[in-house]
C-alpha positions in Angstrom: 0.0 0.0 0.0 3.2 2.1 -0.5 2.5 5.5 -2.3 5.2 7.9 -2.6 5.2 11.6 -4.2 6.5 12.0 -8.1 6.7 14.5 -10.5 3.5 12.6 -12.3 1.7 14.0 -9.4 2.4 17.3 -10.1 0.1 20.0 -10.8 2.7 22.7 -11.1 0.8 24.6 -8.6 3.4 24.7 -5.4 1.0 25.1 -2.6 -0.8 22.3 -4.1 1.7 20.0 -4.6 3.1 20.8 -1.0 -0.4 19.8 -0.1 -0.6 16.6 -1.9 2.8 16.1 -0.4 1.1 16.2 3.0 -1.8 14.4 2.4 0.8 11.4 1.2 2.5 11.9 3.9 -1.1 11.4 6.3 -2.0 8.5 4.1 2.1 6.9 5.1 0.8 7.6 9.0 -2.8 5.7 8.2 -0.5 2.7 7.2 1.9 3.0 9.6 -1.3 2.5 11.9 -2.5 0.1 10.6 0.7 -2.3 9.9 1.7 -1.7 14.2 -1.5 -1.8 15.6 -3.6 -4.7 16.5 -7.0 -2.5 16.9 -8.4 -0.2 15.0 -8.0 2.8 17.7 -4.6 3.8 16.0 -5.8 3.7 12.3 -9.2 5.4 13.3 -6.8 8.3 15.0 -4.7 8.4 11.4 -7.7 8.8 9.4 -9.2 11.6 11.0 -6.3 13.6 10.6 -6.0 12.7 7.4 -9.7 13.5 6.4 -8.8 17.1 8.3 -5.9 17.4 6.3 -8.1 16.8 2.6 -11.3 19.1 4.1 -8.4 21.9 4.3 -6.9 21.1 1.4 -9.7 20.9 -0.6 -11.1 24.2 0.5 -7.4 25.6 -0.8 -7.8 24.0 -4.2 -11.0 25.0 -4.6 -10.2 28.6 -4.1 -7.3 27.8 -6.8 -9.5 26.9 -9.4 -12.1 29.6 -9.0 -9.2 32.1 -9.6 -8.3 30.6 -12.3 -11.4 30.3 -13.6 -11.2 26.5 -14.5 -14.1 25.3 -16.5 -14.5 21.5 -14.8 -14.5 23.4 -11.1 -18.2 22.0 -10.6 -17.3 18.5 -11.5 -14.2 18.5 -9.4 -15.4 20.1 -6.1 -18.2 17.4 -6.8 -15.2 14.7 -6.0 -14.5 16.4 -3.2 -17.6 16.4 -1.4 -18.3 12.1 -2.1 -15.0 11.9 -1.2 -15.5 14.0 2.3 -19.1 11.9 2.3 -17.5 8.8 2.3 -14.9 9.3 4.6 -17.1 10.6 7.3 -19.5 7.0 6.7 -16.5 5.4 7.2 -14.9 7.1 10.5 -18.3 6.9 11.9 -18.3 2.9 11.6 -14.2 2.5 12.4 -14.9 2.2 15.9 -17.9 0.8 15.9 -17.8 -2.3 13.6 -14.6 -2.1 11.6 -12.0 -4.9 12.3 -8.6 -4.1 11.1 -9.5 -6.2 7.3 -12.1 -3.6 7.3 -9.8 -0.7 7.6 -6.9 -2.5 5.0 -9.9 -2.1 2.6 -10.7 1.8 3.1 -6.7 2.4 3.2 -6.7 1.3 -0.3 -9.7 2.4 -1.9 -8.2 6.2 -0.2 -4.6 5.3 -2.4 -6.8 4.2 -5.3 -8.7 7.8 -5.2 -5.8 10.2 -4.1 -3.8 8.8 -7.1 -6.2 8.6 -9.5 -8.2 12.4 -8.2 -4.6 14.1 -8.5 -3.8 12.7 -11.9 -7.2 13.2 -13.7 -8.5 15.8 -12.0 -5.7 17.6 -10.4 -4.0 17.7 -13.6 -6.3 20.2 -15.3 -5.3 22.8 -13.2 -2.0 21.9 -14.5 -3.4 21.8 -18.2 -5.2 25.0 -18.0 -2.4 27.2 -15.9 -0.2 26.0 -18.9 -2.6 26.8 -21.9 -2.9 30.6 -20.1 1.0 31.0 -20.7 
Protein backbone atom coordinates (compact mmCIF):
# COMPACT_ATOMS: atom_id res chain seq x y z
CA UNK A 1 0.00 0.00 0.00
CA UNK A 2 3.24 2.11 -0.47
CA UNK A 3 2.47 5.51 -2.32
CA UNK A 4 5.23 7.93 -2.59
CA UNK A 5 5.23 11.57 -4.19
CA UNK A 6 6.50 12.05 -8.05
CA UNK A 7 6.67 14.50 -10.50
CA UNK A 8 3.49 12.64 -12.31
CA UNK A 9 1.67 14.03 -9.41
CA UNK A 10 2.41 17.32 -10.07
CA UNK A 11 0.08 19.98 -10.76
CA UNK A 12 2.72 22.73 -11.14
CA UNK A 13 0.83 24.64 -8.61
CA UNK A 14 3.41 24.74 -5.44
CA UNK A 15 1.02 25.09 -2.65
CA UNK A 16 -0.83 22.31 -4.12
CA UNK A 17 1.67 20.03 -4.59
CA UNK A 18 3.05 20.76 -0.99
CA UNK A 19 -0.42 19.82 -0.14
CA UNK A 20 -0.61 16.61 -1.92
CA UNK A 21 2.81 16.09 -0.38
CA UNK A 22 1.06 16.24 2.95
CA UNK A 23 -1.77 14.42 2.37
CA UNK A 24 0.82 11.37 1.24
CA UNK A 25 2.52 11.92 3.93
CA UNK A 26 -1.10 11.40 6.33
CA UNK A 27 -1.96 8.54 4.09
CA UNK A 28 2.10 6.88 5.12
CA UNK A 29 0.75 7.62 9.03
CA UNK A 30 -2.79 5.70 8.19
CA UNK A 31 -0.46 2.70 7.17
CA UNK A 32 1.91 2.97 9.56
CA UNK A 33 -1.28 2.52 11.89
CA UNK A 34 -2.53 0.11 10.57
CA UNK A 35 0.66 -2.33 9.90
CA UNK A 36 1.70 -1.68 14.16
CA UNK A 37 -1.54 -1.76 15.56
CA UNK A 38 -3.56 -4.71 16.49
CA UNK A 39 -6.97 -2.46 16.92
CA UNK A 40 -8.39 -0.20 15.00
CA UNK A 41 -7.96 2.85 17.69
CA UNK A 42 -4.56 3.80 16.00
CA UNK A 43 -5.81 3.71 12.28
CA UNK A 44 -9.22 5.37 13.30
CA UNK A 45 -6.77 8.33 14.97
CA UNK A 46 -4.72 8.41 11.43
CA UNK A 47 -7.72 8.79 9.40
CA UNK A 48 -9.24 11.61 11.03
CA UNK A 49 -6.27 13.56 10.63
CA UNK A 50 -6.03 12.71 7.39
CA UNK A 51 -9.69 13.52 6.44
CA UNK A 52 -8.75 17.12 8.28
CA UNK A 53 -5.95 17.38 6.28
CA UNK A 54 -8.08 16.79 2.59
CA UNK A 55 -11.35 19.13 4.07
CA UNK A 56 -8.41 21.91 4.28
CA UNK A 57 -6.87 21.10 1.36
CA UNK A 58 -9.70 20.87 -0.57
CA UNK A 59 -11.09 24.23 0.48
CA UNK A 60 -7.40 25.61 -0.83
CA UNK A 61 -7.78 23.99 -4.17
CA UNK A 62 -11.04 24.96 -4.62
CA UNK A 63 -10.24 28.59 -4.14
CA UNK A 64 -7.34 27.81 -6.82
CA UNK A 65 -9.55 26.92 -9.42
CA UNK A 66 -12.13 29.58 -8.96
CA UNK A 67 -9.16 32.15 -9.62
CA UNK A 68 -8.28 30.57 -12.29
CA UNK A 69 -11.37 30.28 -13.60
CA UNK A 70 -11.21 26.45 -14.49
CA UNK A 71 -14.09 25.31 -16.49
CA UNK A 72 -14.47 21.48 -14.77
CA UNK A 73 -14.50 23.42 -11.07
CA UNK A 74 -18.16 21.98 -10.60
CA UNK A 75 -17.30 18.54 -11.49
CA UNK A 76 -14.19 18.53 -9.39
CA UNK A 77 -15.39 20.08 -6.13
CA UNK A 78 -18.23 17.39 -6.75
CA UNK A 79 -15.18 14.69 -6.03
CA UNK A 80 -14.49 16.45 -3.18
CA UNK A 81 -17.63 16.43 -1.43
CA UNK A 82 -18.27 12.14 -2.08
CA UNK A 83 -14.96 11.90 -1.18
CA UNK A 84 -15.51 14.00 2.34
CA UNK A 85 -19.07 11.86 2.31
CA UNK A 86 -17.49 8.79 2.32
CA UNK A 87 -14.85 9.28 4.65
CA UNK A 88 -17.13 10.62 7.34
CA UNK A 89 -19.49 7.04 6.69
CA UNK A 90 -16.45 5.41 7.20
CA UNK A 91 -14.92 7.13 10.46
CA UNK A 92 -18.29 6.90 11.91
CA UNK A 93 -18.25 2.92 11.60
CA UNK A 94 -14.19 2.47 12.42
CA UNK A 95 -14.92 2.15 15.92
CA UNK A 96 -17.89 0.83 15.92
CA UNK A 97 -17.77 -2.30 13.63
CA UNK A 98 -14.59 -2.11 11.60
CA UNK A 99 -11.99 -4.87 12.30
CA UNK A 100 -8.62 -4.10 11.08
CA UNK A 101 -9.52 -6.20 7.32
CA UNK A 102 -12.11 -3.61 7.26
CA UNK A 103 -9.85 -0.65 7.58
CA UNK A 104 -6.94 -2.48 5.04
CA UNK A 105 -9.90 -2.11 2.60
CA UNK A 106 -10.72 1.76 3.14
CA UNK A 107 -6.67 2.43 3.17
CA UNK A 108 -6.67 1.34 -0.31
CA UNK A 109 -9.70 2.45 -1.86
CA UNK A 110 -8.20 6.22 -0.21
CA UNK A 111 -4.56 5.28 -2.41
CA UNK A 112 -6.80 4.19 -5.26
CA UNK A 113 -8.73 7.77 -5.18
CA UNK A 114 -5.76 10.23 -4.07
CA UNK A 115 -3.81 8.77 -7.10
CA UNK A 116 -6.17 8.56 -9.54
CA UNK A 117 -8.24 12.37 -8.21
CA UNK A 118 -4.56 14.07 -8.45
CA UNK A 119 -3.77 12.70 -11.90
CA UNK A 120 -7.22 13.21 -13.70
CA UNK A 121 -8.45 15.76 -11.96
CA UNK A 122 -5.72 17.56 -10.38
CA UNK A 123 -4.00 17.67 -13.62
CA UNK A 124 -6.33 20.23 -15.31
CA UNK A 125 -5.31 22.79 -13.21
CA UNK A 126 -1.96 21.87 -14.54
CA UNK A 127 -3.38 21.78 -18.16
CA UNK A 128 -5.21 25.02 -17.99
CA UNK A 129 -2.41 27.16 -15.85
CA UNK A 130 -0.24 25.97 -18.94
CA UNK A 131 -2.62 26.77 -21.92
CA UNK A 132 -2.90 30.64 -20.12
CA UNK A 133 1.01 31.00 -20.67
Amino acid sequence: MDLEWGEHLSTGVTSLDEEHRNLIADYAHLVDALDHSDDVSGFGQAFGRLMASARDHFAHEERVMRNIGLADYGNHKKEHERLLKDAEDFFHNISRVFRKKDCEAVAKYFRFWLVRHIQDHDQKIRKHIDRAD
